[in-house]
N, C-alpha and C positions, 0 to 999 in steps of 0.2 A: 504494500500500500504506500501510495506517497506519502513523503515526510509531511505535508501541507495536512494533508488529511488528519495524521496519526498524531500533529500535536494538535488540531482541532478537536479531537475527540478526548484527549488527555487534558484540553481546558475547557470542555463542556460542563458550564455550570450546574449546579445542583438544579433539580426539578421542584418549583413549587408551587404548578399546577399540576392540573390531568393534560392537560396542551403540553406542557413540557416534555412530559414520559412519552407520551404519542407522538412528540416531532424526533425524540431520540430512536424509540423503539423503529420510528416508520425509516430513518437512516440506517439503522443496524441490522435491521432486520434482510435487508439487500444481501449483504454478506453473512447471513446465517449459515449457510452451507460450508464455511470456511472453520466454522466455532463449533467444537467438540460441545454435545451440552447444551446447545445454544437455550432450548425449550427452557429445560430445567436452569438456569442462570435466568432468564427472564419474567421467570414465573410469579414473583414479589411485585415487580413491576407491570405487569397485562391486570393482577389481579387488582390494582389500582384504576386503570381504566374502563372495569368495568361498572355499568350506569346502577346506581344507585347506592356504590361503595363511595363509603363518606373519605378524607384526605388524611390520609397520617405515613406520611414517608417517613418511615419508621425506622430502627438499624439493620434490620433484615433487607428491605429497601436499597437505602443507603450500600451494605455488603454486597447487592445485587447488581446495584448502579455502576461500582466500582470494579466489578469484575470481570463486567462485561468490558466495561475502558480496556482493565489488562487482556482480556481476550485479545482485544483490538491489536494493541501493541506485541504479544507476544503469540500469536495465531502462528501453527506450522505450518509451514513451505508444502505445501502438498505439491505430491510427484505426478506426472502425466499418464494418461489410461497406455497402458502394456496388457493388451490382449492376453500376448503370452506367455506371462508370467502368472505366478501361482498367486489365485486371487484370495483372501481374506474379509470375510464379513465378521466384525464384531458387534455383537448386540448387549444392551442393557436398559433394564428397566428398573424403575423405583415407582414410589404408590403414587404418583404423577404422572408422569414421562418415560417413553421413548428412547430410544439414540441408539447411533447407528455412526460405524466405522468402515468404509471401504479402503482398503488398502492391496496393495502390489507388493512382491517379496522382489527386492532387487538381486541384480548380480552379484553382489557382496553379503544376499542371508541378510539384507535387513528390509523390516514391515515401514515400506510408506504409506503414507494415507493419500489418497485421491481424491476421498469427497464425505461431508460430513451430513448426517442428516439425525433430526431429533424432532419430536413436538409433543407436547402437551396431552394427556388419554382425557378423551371426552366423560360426560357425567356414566352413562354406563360401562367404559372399559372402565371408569374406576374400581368397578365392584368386581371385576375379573378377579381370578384367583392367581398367585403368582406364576402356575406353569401357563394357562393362558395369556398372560401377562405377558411372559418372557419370548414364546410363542409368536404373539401381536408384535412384537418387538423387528423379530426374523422376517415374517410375511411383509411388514411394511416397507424394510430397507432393500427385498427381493421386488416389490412393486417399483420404487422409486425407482432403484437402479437398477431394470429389468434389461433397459438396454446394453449396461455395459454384462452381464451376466449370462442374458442368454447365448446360447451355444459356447458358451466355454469351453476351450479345450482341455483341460484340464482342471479334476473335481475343485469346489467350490469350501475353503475351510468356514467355517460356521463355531465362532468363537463366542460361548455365551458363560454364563456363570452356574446355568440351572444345568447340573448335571442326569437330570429325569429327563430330559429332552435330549438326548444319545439315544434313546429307546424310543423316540415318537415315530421314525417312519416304521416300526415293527410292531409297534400299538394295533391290535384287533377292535378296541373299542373306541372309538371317536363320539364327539359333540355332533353335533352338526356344521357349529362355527371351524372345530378342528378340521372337519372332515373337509369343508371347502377350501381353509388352507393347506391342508395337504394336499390336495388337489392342483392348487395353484402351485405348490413347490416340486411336487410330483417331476413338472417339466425342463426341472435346470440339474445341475450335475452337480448336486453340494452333500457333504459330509460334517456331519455338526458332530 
């Protein structure tokens, strides 16, 4: 990012409306793909803009505002899509959010990352249970970046923390939500 930018964002004043957070958020939000996180890091501050939350930029807030600056400033060098190279999907979920890591193994054995993607679980996936959760997490980063995934030549690594889902595509017994994501995953070449 230009230097121009990066100290504009390192001296964006404190927000002490709802218009503030909204003209920040509607800038940063451009480059969420670039921010490990980004949902989860925002989440103090969207929950501010919504209509009928009263104002208290609070230290949570505040912690959230700040964070995303250093995102800004210290955001990794993401590496260009390599077809073929051994692709890497990392997923994670917490009782909010999403996110999602796509990376490339270089020719020196190390994981770069490509492309970052995260958001927010609407008012029902909140009540998911965590292997649904962790599950939602996969499907959604397999949707986004469907293009750079499908026909891969080489299987697909599937990095997540929920070690119950190594045994999901050998599961007899699915949901119905399960079973259409399986379905959807069904068609790409990945190993979780």
């Amino acid at each position: 990012m230009a230097e121009s930018k990066v100290k504009a964002i390192l001296d964006w004043p404190e927000p002490r409306k709802v218009r503030d957070i909204q003209s920040f958020l509607g800038f940063a939000n451009f480059y969420r793909r670039f921010i490990h996180n980004y949902s989860e890091i925002v989440l103090p501050l969207t929950r501010l803009t919504r209509k009928g939350v009263p104002w208290n930029f609070n230290q949570h807030c505040w912690d959230s505002f700040n964070a995303l600056k250093k995102a800004f400033t210290s955001a990794p060098i993401l590496h260009h899509w390599e077809p073929d190279r051994q692709i890497t999907v990392e997923t994670d979920t917490s009782d909010y959010a999403i996110a999602g890591i796509l990376s490339v193994t270089t020719e020196s054995g190390e994981l770069h990352p490509i492309v970052f993607h995260s958001r927010t679980l609407s008012g029902a996936e909140l009540k998911y249970d965590t292997h649904d959760k962790e599950l939602l997490a996969i499907f959604e980063c397999f949707k986004t970046w469907r293009h750079y995934l499908e026909g891969s030549r080489t299987p697909i690594d599937v990095v997540t923390d929920h070690k119950n889902l190594e045994y999901f595509s050998t599961t007899k017994l699915l949901t119905r939500r399960q079973a259409r994501w399986s379905e959807f995953l069904s068609q790409f070449n990945l190993v979780i």
